[in-house]
PAMARPA-474930 format. One record per residue (C-alpha): x, y, z; residue number from 1. Coordinates in pm, whole numbers. Layout:
N
[[X,Y,Z],NUM]
...
This chain:
75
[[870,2291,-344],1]
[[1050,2038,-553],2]
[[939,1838,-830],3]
[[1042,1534,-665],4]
[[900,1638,-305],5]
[[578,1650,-471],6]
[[597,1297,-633],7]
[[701,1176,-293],8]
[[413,1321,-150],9]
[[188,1167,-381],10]
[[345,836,-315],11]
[[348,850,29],12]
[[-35,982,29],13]
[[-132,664,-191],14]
[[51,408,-2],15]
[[-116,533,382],16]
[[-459,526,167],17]
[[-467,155,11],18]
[[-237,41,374],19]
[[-519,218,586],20]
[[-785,17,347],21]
[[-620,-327,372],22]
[[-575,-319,746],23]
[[-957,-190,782],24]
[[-1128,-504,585],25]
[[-1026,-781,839],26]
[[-1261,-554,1102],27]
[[-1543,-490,877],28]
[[-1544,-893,796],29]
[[-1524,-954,1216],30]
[[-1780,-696,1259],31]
[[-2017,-837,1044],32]
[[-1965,-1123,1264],33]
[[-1805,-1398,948],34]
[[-1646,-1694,1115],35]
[[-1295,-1651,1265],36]
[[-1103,-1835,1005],37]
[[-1242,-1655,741],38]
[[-1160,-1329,919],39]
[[-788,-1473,1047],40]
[[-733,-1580,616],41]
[[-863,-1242,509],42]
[[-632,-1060,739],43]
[[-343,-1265,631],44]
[[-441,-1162,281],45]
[[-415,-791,363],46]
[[-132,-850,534],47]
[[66,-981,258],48]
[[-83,-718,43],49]
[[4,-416,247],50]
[[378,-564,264],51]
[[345,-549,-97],52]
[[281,-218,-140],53]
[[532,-83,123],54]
[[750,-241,-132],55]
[[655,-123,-387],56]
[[645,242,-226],57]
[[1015,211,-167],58]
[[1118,111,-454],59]
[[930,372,-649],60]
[[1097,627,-428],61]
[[1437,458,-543],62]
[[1341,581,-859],63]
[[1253,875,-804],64]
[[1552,961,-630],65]
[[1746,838,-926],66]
[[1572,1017,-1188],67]
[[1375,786,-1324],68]
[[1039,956,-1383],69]
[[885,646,-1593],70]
[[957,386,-1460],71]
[[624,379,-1326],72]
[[562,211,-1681],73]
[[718,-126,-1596],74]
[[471,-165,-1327],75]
């Protein structure tokens, strides 16, 4: 397997993880039964931050694809 397969893995592992997280968190707030607005503003906020990290997941396989093994530094 190839150097670069396995960082792709590891990115790709990472990024389902903290996505799977930030999509969970709305439900645990509804099932602990918090007021809809808080639960509709906290679900916007993992929205945005799931985006973010899809993002950031692409661009870091950019890099990888272009050599760039640290660039991870500028993050």
């Amino acid at each position: 397997m190839e150097r670069d397969t396995l960082k792709k893995l590891g990115v790709v592992a990472t990024t389902v993880v903290i996505v799977a997280l930030f999509m969970t968190l709305p439900v645990f707030y509804y099932v602990v039964e918090m007021p809809a607005f808080a639960v509709c503003i906290a679900a916007v906020v993992y929205i945005i931050l799931a985006i973010a990290m899809v993002y950031y997941a692409k661009e870091r396989f950019r890099e990888i694809e272009e050599g760039l093994d640290d660039a991870v530094d500028d993050y």
